[in-house]
N, C-alpha and C positions, 0 to 999 in steps of 0.2 A: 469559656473565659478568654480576655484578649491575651495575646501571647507580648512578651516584654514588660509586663506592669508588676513595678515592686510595691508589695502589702509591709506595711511595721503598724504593727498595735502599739496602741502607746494611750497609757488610761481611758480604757474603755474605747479608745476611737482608733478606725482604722485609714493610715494616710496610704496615699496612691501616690508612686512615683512612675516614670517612663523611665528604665533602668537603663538606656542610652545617653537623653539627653538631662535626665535628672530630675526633670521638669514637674514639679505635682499637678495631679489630675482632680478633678471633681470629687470629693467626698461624701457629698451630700444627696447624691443621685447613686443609683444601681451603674454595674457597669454596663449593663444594657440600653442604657437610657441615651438619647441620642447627643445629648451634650456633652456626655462621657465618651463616646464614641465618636464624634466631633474632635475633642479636646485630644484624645487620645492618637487620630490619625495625625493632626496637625504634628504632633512629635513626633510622630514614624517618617512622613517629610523631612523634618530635622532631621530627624537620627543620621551620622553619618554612615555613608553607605557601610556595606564589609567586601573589603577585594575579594576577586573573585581567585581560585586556585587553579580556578581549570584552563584549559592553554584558549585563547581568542580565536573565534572563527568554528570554537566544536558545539554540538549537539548541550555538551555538559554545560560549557558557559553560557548561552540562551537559556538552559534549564534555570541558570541561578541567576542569569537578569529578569526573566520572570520572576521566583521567587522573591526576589528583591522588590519587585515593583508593585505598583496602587494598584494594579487589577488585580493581581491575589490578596493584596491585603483588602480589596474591597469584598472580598467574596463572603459568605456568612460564617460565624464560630463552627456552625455545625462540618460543613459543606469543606473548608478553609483543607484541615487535617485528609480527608478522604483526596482531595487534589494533588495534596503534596506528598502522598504516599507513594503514587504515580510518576509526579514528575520527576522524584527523585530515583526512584527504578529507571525512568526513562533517559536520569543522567547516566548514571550506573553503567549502561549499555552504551550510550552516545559520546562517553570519556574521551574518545581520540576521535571520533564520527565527525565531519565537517556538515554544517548545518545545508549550506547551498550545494550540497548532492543528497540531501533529503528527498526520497520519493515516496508516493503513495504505498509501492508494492512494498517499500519498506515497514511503512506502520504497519500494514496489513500483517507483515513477519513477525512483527510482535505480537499484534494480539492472537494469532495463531492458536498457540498452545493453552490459551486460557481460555476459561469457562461463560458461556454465553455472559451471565450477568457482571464479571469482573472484568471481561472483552469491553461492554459495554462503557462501565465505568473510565477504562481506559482508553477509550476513543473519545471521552470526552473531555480526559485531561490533555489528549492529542489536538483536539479544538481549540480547548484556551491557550494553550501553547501557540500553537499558527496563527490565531488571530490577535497576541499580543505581538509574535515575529514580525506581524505584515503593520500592524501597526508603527511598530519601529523602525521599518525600512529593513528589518534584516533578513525579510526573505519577500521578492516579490509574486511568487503564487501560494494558496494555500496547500500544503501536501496531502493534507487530510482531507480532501475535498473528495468527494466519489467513493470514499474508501464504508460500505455498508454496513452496519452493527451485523452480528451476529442474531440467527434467530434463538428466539429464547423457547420455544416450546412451552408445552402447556407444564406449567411447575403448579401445586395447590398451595402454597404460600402457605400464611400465615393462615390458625383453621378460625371463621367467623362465630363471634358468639351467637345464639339464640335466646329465645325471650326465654326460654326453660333455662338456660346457661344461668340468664342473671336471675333468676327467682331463686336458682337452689343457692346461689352465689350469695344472695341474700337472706335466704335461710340460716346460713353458717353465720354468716358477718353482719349480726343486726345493728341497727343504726347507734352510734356512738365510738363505735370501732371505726381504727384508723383502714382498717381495709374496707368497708362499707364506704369511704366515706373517698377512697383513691377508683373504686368501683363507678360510683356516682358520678364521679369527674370525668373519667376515662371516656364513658357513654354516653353521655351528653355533649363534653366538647368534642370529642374525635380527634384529642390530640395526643400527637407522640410522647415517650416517657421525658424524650430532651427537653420537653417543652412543657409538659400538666406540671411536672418541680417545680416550675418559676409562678404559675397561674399564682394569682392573688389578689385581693380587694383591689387596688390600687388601678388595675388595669380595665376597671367596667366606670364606663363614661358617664354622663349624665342621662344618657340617651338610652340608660340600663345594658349595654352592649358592650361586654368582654371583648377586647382585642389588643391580640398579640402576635409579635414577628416571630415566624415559624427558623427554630436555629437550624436546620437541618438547608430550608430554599429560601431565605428571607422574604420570604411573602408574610403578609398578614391575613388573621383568620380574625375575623366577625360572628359571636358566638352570642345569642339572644338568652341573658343573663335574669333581668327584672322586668324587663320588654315583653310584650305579645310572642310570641313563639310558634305563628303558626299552626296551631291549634296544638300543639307536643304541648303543652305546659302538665300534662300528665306526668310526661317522661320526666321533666325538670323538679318533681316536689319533692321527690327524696333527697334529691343535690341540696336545694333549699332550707333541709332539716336535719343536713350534717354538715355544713359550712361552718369551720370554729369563728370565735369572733374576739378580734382584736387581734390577729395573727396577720403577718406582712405578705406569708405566702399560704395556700392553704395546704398542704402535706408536708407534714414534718412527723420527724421523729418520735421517737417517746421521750427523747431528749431535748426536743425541744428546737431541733437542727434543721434546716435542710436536707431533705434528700439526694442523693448521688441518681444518676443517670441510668447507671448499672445497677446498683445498688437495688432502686426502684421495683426494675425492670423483675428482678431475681427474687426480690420479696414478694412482688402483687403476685407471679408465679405459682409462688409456695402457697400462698392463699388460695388461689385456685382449686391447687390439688387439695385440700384441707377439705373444700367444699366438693369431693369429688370429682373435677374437672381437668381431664387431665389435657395436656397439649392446648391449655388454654393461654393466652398473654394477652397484655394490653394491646397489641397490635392489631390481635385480633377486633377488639372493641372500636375502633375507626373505623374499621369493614363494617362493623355491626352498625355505627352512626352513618355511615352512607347508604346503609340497606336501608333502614329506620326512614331517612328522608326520601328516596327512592318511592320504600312501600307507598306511603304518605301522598306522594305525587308533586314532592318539593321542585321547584324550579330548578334549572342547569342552574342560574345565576347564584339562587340561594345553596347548592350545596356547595359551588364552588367556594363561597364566599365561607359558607360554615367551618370548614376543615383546610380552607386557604391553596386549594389545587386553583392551575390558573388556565387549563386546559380542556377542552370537550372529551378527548380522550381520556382525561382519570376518572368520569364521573360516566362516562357512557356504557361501562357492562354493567354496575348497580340499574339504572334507569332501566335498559334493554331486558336484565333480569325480573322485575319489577312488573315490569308489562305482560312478559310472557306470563305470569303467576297468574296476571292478573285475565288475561284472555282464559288462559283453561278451564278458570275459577268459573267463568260464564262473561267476566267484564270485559270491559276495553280498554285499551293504551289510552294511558295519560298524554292529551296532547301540553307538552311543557315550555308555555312562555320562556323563551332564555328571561325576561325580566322579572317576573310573577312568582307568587308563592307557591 
C-alpha cells in the first residue's frame, strides 16, 4: 500500500486523502491502478518537503535527501520498504560521516559482517544511493563502483514441489476448498504470495491473458488465462473449475476478505502439512511453474514473460536442468527460440 494516504469510511464508501497536502485521491480505481498512482505521486511533489535533522554535508543528510526524493518514491510498494531498511542503517552509521570522503573500502566495511544474501541486498541500497548522489551533483564519482557482491554459495532455497507434491495436495483439498483453489493459482501463475492476493477477474484482457505488475520488481507477468496455453491447458483445468464468480479478487477469506500477505503465506503452509508435505510453501510452487515450462521446452521469451523475470539468468538453471533430464532419458536439448513457444 502507498505510504501517506488517509482511508475514512463514511457510508459504505471509502475516501482517499494525501495526509500532507489533503488533496483526495481517486476512489473509484484500486490503489494500484495507475491513475491512482499518478494522482497520488502528483501530491508527494506537492507535499511539502520535511527538514532535514542531520547536520549538511554528512552521509545521514544524503541518506534522507534520497529518502525524500522521486527515485525512491518511484521504486515498487514491494521493493520501497526492503531499501529503506538499508538506507536508514546506512544513516545510522553515516550520522557525523562526510559524504565527499566516501570510498569504496568504506562500503566494503559495511558490508563486511553480514551475510552473503543481506551483503547483497545492501550493496544495492549502496547503488541507488550513489546514483541518485551523482545525479545531484553531490558526489562526482560513484563509490560503489568496483566494490563485488559477496559470493553466495550453493544454499537449497526454497524445496520445489513435484507432480506427486501436488496430487496428494489435491488429494487432501478437493475442489471447492479455498486451499484447492490458492494451490491452483499458485501453479499456474508462478506468482509470489505479495502478488496471487491481488489476482482477479479484472486483470485478464480481452486477449484472455492475466497481467499484473509484480509488487516485489514492478515488472509485469503475462499469464495465458482463456488463451491457448501452449499445449499446458491440462495443467490450467483445475484453476478453471475453482475460480469463484463474481468475486473482485480470487482468494479470500471465509469472511469474505482479502488476504494478508503473511497471513497467506502461514495458512497455504499449514495446508501443506495437513496433506503431508512438509517444508513445502508457495514459493516453492514458482520453482515448480518454471520447471513445468522448462520440461515443456517453453521458450526463454515465454517463461520470462510467464512469471515476469526480465533476465537470461533467472530462467537459465530451469532450462539447463531440463536438458540435462532430458539427454539421459535418451533425448536431446531443447534448441529454444528466445521468441517461440
Amino acid at each position: 500500500m502507498l505510504p501517506r494516504v488517509h482511508r475514512v469510511r463514511r457510508g459504505g464508501t471509502v475516501y482517499k486523502y494525501h495526509r500532507r497536502t489533503r488533496k483526495e485521491l481517486p476512489r473509484d480505481v484500486p490503489e494500484d491502478d495507475p491513475r491512482f498512482v499518478a494522482a497520488w505521486l502528483a501530491e508527494e511533489q506537492r507535499a511539502p518537503t520535511v527538514r532535514s535533522r542531520s547536520q549538511a554535508g554528512t552521509i545521514a543528510a544524503a541518506c534522507e535527501a534520497y529518502l525524500g526524493s522521486r527515485s525512491y518514491r518511484e521504486l515498487s510498494d514491494g521493493y520501497r520498504p526492503v531499501i529503506r531498511r538499508h538506507v536508514e542503517r546506512i544513516k545510522e552509521q553515516g550520522e557525523k560521516a562526510l559524504l565527499k570522503d566516501l570510498l569504496p573500502r568504506h562500503i566494503r566495511a559495511d558490508l563486511e559482517p553480514l551475510s552473503p544474501p543481506v551483503a547483497s541486498s545492501r550493496l544495492k541500497a549502496w547503488r541507488k544511493l550513489a546514483e541518485f548522489w551523482l545525479l545531484k551533483g553531490m558526489l562526482d564519482a560513484d563509490p560503489s563502483e568496483g566494490v563485488k557482491r559477496k559470493k553466495m554459495g550453493k544454499v537449497a532455497g526454497f524445496t520445489e514441489w513435484t507432480a506427486e507434491d501436488l496430487e496428494a495436495f489435491r488429494a487432501r483439498w478437493p475442489i471447492g476448498t479455498a486451499q484447492r483453489l490458492a494451490l491452483e493459482l499458485y501453479q499456474w501463475t508462478g506468482a509470489r504470495c505479495v502478488d496471487v492476493i491481488r489476482l482477479g477477474p479484472q486483470m485478464v484482457g480481452r486477449d484472455g491473458v492475466l497481467t499484473y505488475v509484480q509488487q516485489k520488481t514492478g515488472n509485469p507477468a503475462h499469464v495465458p488465462w482463456t488463451c491457448p496455453a501452449f499445449g499446458l491447458e491440462e495443467q490450467r483445468a483445475d484453476l478453471m473449475r475453482c475460480l469463484p464468480v463474481g468475486s473482485p479478487v480470487y482468494m479470500l477469506t471465509e469472511y469474505g476478505k482479502p488476504r494478508t500477505q503473511k497471513g497467506v503465506s502461514q495458512w497455504f503452509s499449514a495446508a501443506a502439512r495437513e496433506a503431508g508435505l512438509e517444508s513445502r510453501t508457495a514459493h516453492g510452487l514458482r520453482k515448480y511453474r518454471m520447471n513445468a515450462l522448462a520440461e515443456h521446452g517453453a521458450s526463454v521469451l515465454v517463461m520470462q514473460s510467464w512469471v515476469g523475470h526480465t533476465t537470461l539468468l533467472e530462467v537459465q538453471e530451469y532450462t539447463r536442468r531440463a536438458d540435462r533430464r532430458r539427454v539421459i532419458s535418451g533425448g536431446h536439448p531443447v534448441k529454444r527460440d528466445p521468441a517461440g513457444a
